[in-house]
C-alpha positions as CSV (number, residue, x, y, z in Angstrom):
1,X,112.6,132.1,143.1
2,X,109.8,130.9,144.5
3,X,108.5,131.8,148.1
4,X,107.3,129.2,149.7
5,X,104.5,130.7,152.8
6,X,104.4,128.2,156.1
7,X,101.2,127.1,157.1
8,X,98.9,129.3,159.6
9,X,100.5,128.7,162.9
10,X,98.7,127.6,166.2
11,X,97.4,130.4,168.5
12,X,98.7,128.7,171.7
13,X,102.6,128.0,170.4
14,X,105.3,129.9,172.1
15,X,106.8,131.1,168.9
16,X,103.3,132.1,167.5
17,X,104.4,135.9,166.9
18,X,107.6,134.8,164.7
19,X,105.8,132.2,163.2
20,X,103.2,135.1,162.0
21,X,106.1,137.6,161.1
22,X,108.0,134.7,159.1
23,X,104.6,134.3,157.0
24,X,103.5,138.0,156.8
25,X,107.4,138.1,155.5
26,X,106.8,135.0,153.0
27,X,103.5,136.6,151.5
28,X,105.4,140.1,151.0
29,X,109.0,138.2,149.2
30,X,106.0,136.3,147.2
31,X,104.2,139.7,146.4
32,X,107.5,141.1,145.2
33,X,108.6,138.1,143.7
34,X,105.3,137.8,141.4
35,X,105.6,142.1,140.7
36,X,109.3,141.7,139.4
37,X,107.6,138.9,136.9
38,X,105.2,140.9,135.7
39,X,107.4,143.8,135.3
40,X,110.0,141.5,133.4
41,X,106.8,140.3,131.0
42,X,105.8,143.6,130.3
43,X,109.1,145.1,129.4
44,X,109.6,142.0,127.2
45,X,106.5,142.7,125.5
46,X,107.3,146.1,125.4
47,X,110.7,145.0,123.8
48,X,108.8,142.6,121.0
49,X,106.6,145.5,120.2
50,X,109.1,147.4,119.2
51,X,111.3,145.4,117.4
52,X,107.9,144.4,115.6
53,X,107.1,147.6,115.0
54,X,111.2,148.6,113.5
55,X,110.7,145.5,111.2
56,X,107.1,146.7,109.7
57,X,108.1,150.3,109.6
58,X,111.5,149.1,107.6
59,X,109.0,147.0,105.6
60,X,107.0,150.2,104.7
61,X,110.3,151.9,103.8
62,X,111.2,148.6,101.5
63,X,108.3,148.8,99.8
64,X,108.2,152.8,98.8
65,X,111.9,152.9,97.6
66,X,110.5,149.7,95.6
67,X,107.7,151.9,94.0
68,X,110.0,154.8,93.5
69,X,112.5,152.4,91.5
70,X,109.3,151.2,89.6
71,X,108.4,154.5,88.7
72,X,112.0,155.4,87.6
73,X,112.6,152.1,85.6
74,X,109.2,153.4,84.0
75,X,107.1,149.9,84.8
76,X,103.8,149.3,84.4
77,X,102.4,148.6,88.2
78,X,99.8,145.6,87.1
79,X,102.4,143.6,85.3
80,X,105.0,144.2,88.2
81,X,102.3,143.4,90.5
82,X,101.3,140.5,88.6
83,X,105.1,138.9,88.1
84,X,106.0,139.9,92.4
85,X,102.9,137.5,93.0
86,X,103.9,134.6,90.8
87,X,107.4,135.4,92.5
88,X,106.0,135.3,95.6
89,X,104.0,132.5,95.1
90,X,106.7,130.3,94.7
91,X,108.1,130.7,98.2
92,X,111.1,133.0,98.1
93,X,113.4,133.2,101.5
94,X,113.3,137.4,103.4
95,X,116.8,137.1,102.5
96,X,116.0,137.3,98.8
97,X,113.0,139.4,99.1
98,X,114.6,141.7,101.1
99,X,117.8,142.0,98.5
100,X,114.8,142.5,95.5
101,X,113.3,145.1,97.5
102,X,116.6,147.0,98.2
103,X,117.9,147.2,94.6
104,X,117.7,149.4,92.5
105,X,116.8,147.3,89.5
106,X,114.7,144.8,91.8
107,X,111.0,145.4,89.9
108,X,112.9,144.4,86.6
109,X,114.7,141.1,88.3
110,X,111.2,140.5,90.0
111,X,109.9,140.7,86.4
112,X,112.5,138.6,85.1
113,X,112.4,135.9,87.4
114,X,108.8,135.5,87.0
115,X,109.4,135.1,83.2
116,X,112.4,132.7,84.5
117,X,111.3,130.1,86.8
118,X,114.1,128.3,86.7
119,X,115.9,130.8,87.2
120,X,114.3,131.7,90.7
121,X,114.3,127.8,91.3
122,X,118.4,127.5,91.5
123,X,118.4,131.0,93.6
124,X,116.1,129.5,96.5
125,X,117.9,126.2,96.6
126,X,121.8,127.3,96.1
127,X,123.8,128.1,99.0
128,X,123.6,132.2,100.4
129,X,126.8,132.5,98.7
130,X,126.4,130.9,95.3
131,X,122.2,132.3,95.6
132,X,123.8,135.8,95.8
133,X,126.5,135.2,92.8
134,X,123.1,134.2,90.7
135,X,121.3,136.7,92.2
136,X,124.3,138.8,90.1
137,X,123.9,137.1,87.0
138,X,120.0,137.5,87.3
139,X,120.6,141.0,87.7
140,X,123.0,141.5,84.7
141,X,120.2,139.4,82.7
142,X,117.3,141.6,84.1
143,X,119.1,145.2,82.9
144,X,118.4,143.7,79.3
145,X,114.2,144.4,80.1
146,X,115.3,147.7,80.7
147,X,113.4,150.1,78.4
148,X,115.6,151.6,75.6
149,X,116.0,155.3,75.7
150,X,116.2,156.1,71.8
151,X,118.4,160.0,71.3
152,X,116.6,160.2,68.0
153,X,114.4,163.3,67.6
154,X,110.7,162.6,67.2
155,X,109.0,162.2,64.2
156,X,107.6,165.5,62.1
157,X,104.1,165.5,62.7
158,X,103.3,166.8,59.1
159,X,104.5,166.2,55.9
160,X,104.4,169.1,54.1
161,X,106.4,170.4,51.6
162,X,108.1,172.9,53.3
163,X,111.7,171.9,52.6
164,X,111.7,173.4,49.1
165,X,110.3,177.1,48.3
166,X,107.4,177.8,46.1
167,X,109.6,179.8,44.0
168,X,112.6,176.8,42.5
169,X,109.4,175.3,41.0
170,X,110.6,175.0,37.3
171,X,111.3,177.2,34.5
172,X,108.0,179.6,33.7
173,X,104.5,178.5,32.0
174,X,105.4,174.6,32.9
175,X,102.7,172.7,35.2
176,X,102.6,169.6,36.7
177,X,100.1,167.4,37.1
């Protein structure tokens, strides 16, 4: 609230004492008054820098489990660096960066909708419910550029006749040329 301090009072009024302890009591309400604001502003600051400071240190976390999923989906960092800016480029919502940076498969569905424009197009103008339904279908579209992990034993590196002995080579005294 604001203070308001009366005016310097005339030395020769009868009331001149009060009238000076009323201001000297105006200036010390306005002194306290204009410390609780500050206080308040600094521990709103304090507040924003914080809460700034959760959502870039979250961010950080985002981005490393992203790496790590990158690394375990066995990426190639330029071309996933390459399809997040084209991706990015194109004005996704935090909502949907934040649910490609959380998932698991995220680097392949940032790869795919980079390669999908369209795609990404219908995500950021549906609804948040029908955007996260396609988000689904993206996903289930995206697990197809997953790299195929083939069972099958690698190649020999020689081929040499080792299969069959030197001995079963034909009845004695033949040759072959």
């Amino acid at each position: 609230e604001d203070v308001v301090v009366p005016p310097i009072p005339d030395s020769w009024d009868e009331n001149y004492e009060s009238k000076i302890r009323l201001r000297d009591e105006a200036f010390r309400k306005q002194a306290q008054n204009e410390y609780g604001n500050a206080q308040r502003k600094e521990q709103q600051a304090n507040t924003e820098r914080e809460s700034q400071r959760a959502e870039y240190d979250r961010a950080q976390a985002l981005q490393k489990q992203f790496a790590v999923n990158t690394e375990k989906l066995g990426l190639k960092e330029d071309e996933l660096m390459a399809a997040q800016n084209a991706v990015v480029e194109y004005g996704v919502t935090p909502e949907l960066a934040n649910a490609l940076l959380e998932d698991a498969d995220g680097p392949l569905m940032v790869q795919y909708l980079a390669a999908n424009p369209l795609d990404l197009y219908d995500i950021t103008q549906a609804s948040p419910l029908k955007s996260g339904l396609l988000l689904a279908q993206v996903k289930a579209k995206a697990a197809s550029l997953r790299k195929k992990v083939s069972s099958a034993p690698d190649p020999a590196n020689s081929s040499s006749g080792r299969a069959v002995g030197k001995k079963d080579r034909g009845p004695k005294g033949a040759t072959y040329t």
